[in-house]
N, C-alpha and C positions, 0 to 999 in steps of 0.2 A: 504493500500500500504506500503511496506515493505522503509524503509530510504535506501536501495539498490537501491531501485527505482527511491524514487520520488529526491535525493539528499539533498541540504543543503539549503533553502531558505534564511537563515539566512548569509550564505556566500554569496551567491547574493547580499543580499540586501547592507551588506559591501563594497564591491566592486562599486555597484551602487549610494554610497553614495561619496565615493572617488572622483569617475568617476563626478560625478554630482557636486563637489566645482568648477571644470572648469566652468559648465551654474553659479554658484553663481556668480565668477567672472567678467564673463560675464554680466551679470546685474548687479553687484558693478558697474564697469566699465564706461559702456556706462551710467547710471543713474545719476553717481556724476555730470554730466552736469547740470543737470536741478537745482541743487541748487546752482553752481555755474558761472553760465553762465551771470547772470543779473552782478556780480559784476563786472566780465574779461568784460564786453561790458563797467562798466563804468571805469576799473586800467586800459584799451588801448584805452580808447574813442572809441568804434566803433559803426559804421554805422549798418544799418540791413544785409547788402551782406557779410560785415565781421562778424558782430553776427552768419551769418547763418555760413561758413567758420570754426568758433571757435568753436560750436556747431558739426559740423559733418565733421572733418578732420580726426577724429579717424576713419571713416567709411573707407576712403580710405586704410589705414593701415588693416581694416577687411576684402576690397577684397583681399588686397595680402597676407594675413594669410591664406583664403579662399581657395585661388588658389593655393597656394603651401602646404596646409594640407594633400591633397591626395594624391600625389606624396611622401611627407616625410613622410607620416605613410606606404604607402607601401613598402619603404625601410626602416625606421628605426623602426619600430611598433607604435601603437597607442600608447602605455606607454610613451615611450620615447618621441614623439611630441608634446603629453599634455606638461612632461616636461619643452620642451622649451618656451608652452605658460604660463607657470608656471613663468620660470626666466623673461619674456616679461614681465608678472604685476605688478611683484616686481619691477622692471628695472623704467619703467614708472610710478610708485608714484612715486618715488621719485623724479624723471626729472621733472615731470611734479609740485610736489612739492614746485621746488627749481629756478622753470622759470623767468629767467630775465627780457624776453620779448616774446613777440609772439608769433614768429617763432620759439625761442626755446619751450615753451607751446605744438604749433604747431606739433615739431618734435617728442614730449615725447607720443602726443596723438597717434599720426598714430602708435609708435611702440606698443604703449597699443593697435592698433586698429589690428596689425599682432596678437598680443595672442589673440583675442575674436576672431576672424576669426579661428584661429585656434580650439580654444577650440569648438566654436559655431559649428565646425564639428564634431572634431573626439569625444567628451562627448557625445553626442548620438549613433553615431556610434559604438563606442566600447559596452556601456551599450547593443545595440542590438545583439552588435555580442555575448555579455557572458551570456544574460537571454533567462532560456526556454521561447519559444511560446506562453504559456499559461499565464503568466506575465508580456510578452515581452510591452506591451501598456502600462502600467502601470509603468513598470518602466522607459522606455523611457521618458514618461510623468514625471516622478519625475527629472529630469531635466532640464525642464521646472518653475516646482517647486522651482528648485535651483536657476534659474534665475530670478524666481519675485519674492522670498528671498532675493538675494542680492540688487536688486532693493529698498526692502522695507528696508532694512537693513541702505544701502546710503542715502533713504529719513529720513528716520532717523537720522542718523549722521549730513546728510547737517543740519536737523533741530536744531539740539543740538548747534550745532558749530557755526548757523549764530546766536543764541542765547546771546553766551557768550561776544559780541561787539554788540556795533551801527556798521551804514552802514556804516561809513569810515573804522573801523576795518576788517568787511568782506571787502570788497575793496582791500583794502591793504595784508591783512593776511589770514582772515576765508577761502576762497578759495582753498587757499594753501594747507592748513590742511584736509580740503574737499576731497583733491584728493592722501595728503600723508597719508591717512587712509588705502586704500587698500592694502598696502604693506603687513598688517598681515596676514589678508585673503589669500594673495600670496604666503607667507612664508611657512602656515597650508600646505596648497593647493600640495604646491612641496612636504614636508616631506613627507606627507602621500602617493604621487605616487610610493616612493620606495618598499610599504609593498604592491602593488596589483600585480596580473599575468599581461603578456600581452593576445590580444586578442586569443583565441584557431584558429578560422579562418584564423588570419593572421601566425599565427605559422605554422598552414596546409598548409600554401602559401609557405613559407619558409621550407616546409618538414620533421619540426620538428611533426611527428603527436604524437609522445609518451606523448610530453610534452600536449601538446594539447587534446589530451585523456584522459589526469590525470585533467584538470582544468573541463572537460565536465561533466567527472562523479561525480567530489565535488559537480558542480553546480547542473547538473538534474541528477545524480545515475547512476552509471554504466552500466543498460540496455539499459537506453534511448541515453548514452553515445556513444556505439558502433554503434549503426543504427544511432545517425546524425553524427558521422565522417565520415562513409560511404559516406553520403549525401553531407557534406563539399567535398568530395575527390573526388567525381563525378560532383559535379561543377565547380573544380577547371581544369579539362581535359586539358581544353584552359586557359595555367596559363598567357603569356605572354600578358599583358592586356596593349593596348595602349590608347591614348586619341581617335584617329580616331575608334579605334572599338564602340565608342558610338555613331558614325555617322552607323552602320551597320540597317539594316531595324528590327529588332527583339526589338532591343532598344530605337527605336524611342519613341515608346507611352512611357516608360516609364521613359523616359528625358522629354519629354514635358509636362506630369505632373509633375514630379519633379521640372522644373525650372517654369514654370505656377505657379504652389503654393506658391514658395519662392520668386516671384514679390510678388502676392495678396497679402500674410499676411503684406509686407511692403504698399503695396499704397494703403491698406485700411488707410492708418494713426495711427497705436499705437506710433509711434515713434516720431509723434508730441505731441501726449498727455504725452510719459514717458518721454521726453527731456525737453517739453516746458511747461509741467503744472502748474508752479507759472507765466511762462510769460501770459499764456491765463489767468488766474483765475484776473491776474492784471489789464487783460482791461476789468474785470468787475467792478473795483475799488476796489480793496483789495489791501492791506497793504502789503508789500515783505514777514513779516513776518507770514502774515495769510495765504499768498499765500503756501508759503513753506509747514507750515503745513497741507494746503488743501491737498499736494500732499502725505504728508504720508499718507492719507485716501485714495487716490488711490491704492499708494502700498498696504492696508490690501486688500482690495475689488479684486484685482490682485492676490492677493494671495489665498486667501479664495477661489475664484471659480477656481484657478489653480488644489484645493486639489480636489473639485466637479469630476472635470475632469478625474484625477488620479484614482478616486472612480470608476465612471461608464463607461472609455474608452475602456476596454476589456468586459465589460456587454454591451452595445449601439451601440458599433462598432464606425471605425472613420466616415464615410460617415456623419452618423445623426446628428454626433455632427457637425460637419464644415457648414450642409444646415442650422442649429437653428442658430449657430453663426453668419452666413455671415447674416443673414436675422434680430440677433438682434443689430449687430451693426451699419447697414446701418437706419436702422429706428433710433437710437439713431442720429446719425450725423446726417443726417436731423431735425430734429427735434432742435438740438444745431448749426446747420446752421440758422436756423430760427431765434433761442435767438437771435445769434448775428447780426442779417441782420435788426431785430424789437430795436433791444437794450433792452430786455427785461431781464436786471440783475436783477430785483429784488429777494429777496427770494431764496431758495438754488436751482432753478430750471438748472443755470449751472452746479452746482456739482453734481446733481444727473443724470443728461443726461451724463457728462463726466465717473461717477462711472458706468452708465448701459453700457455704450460702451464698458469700459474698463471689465465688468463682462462677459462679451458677446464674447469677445475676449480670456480672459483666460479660458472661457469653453471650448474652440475648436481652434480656429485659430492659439493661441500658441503652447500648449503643440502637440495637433494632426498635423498642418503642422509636426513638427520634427519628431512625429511617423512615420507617412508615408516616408517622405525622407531617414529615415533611414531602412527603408523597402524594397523598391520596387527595388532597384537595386540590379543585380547580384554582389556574394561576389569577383568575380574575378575581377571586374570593381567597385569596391562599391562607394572605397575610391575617384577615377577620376570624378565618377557621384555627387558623391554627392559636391564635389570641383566646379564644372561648377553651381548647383543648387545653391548653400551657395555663391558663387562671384555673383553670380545676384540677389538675397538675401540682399544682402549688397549695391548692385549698387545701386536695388531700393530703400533702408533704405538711402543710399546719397543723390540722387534726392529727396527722401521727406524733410528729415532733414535741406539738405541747402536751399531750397526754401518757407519754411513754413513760415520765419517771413517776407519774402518780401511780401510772397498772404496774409500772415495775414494784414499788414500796407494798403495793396492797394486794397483787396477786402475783407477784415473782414471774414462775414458769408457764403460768397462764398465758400472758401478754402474747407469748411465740407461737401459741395454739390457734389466736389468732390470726397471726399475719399465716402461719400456714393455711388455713381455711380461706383465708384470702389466693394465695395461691393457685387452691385447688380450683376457686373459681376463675382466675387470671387462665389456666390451661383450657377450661370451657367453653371460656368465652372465645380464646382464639383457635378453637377446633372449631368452632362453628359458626364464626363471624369475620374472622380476618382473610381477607384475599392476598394469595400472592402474586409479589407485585414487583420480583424480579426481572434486569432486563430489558421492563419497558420504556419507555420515555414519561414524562412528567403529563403529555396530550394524551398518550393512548392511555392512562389510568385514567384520566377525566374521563375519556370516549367509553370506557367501560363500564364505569357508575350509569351513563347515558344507556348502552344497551343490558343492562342487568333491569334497571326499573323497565325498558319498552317491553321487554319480556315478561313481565312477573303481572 
């Protein structure tokens, strides 16, 4: 195949790297909790309802990032509203930094929790709108990547930093530092937004198709360039895209898997385990310090089977992987519901049930939930659909986060029983509601929502 052809893979994957520090963020972000969370519960005295509170206030700030990323990238482009969650990360180390009390802590998170919201949409989104088809899983997934890099990146850092003091220095200071670390990552994150295009789809929206023609054929080559703007320009027909046209009958099924999956991947529980995993590892009787480090082994193991995924998600399809995943992490939690209901800490048999969950989740529940979300919706409604899926996404990542250490204190090994039950429905739903969607182009999944309702 002629480089007329096949384009620049190499410029992709640029781009997709860009695009992807926003998921880094995003897992810096929401991560630095978990190693600072035990100290903030003892510099503000709190209680479990406030641990929870402190823990997951940032979430709330994720729905309203959430909810308004769809709207401002369709008017101001994907580029530009990464941007703003750019200045949001930077903004908030340092706030959160420099907290005098609570409520200010409080205020610094949720504005941290508008940029992950943000990001946590439009960094897949975009990545899908600029990679051919044929890569398109893959690279989407490497965002995914990016996010349980920075994850591991934070567990790291928290670990170095609660190192360098005893508990009263964390308490007082380490914390701090904890959370004014990401501001680098924030600063990278925004310079490099300048040097990328915006998305070629959203440009077709705005009528710029020249511009948009020019970025098609760097990416996939000039031949393949002309026939999908074509395709862009014939979906675009019905440009004026409201919020109620997602209530229209064509787009039903494909909202209701969309927001279906973006509960599941939360009330299976990862977000107890990437929040709270020195706090669990501690009521097996480990040391803050040993705790903490337990949790960078999380982060490798997270990551490790994140790259798995990346490898065989355009080879396996997403279906296969989501029915192994949901099936191997509900057996895990079961099984670590039981630990803790027996009290059987001996021996590494907690860490290694928490590492199979956690491996079981970054093969598929991760990285492919965000494949498909970023999939399935029409490009002229993308941004609005995917905005409703990512706020309930988040709602459910609240409801778990703030209520995790109350059912932990008051039913221990219970709490796991649940998110397994969750599980078992997360496999049900996607045996008998998710289409696979390997392969195609971002038109032909529209076109199929289109002929699955003419027929039914």
């Amino acid at each position: 195949m002629s480089p007329r052809a096949r384009g620049n893979p190499a410029y992709v994957v640029r781009l997709v790297i860009v695009a992807a520090l926003g998921g880094l963020l995003f897992g810096y972000d929401t991560a630095v909790i978990s190693g600072a969370i035990g100290f903030i519960r003892s510099r503000f005295a709190l209680d479990d309802v406030m641990t929870g509170w402190a823990a997951s206030c940032a979430l709330l700030g994720c729905m309203a990032g959430a909810a308004i990323a769809g709207a401002l990238s369709d008017r101001v482009g994907r580029k530009r509203a990464l941007m703003v969650s750019a200045v949001l990360f930077c903004l908030s180390a340092f706030g959160s930094a420099f907290a005098a009390s609570l409520a200010w802590l409080v205020a610094a998170r949720i504005a941290c929790g508008v940029g992950i919201g943000i990001a946590s949409m439009l960094s897949p989104m975009y990545i899908a709108e600029i990679s051919p088809p044929h890569i398109r899983g893959r690279m989407v997934s490497v965002n995914q990547f990016a996010i349980i890099s920075g994850m591991l990146v934070i567990y790291y850092v928290n670990a170095v930093i609660a190192g360098r003091g005893d508990e009263a220095w964390n308490v007082e200071a380490g914390w701090r530092w904890m959370f004014g670390s990401g501001a680098l990552p924030a600063l990278v994150f925004l310079a490099l937004l300048f040097a990328v295009p915006e998305s070629p789809r959203w440009l077709v929206r705005r009528g710029d198709a020249l511009r948009a023609g020019a970025i098609l054929a760097r990416v996939g080559g000039a031949e393949r360039a002309q026939a999908e703007l074509r395709e862009i320009q014939a979906s675009l027909v019905e440009d004026r895209a409201q919020f109620r046209d997602l209530l229209q009958r064509r787009l039903r099924r494909p909202l209701i898997v969309g927001v279906v999956l973006a509960i599941l991947q939360q009330v299976t529980g990862i977000n107890v385990v990437l929040y709270y995993a020195p706090e669990i590892f501690k009521r097996t009787g480990l040391a803050s310090s040993q705790a903490i480090n337990d949790t960078v082994l999380v982060g490798v193991v997270n990551l490790a089977f994140t790259v798995v995924a990346i490898w065989v998600v355009d080879r396996v399809g997403r279906k296969p992987l989501l029915l192994a995943a949901s099936a191997g992490m509900g057996c895990s939690l079961a099984l670590l519901g039981a630990a803790f209901r027996a009290r059987s800490f001996e021996g590494p048999w907690v860490l290694a049930l928490v590492l199979a969950y956690v491996a079981s989740f970054a093969l598929a529940m991760g990285p492919v939930v965000w494949v498909v979300l970023s999939e399935i919706f029409p490009t002229r409604l993308r941004g609005r659909a995917m905005s409703v899926a990512t706020v309930c996404l988040w709602a459910a990542c609240y409801l778990v986060s703030q209520t995790f250490p109350i059912l932990l204190a008051r039913v221990a090994g219970g709490v796991f029983f649940t998110y397994a039950a969750m599980c078992a429905a997360a496999l049900l739903f996607v045996l008998v509601a998710v289409p696979e969607t390997r392969g195609k182009s971002l038109e032909e999944i529209e076109r199929s929502w289109s002929a699955e309702e003419a027929h039914a």
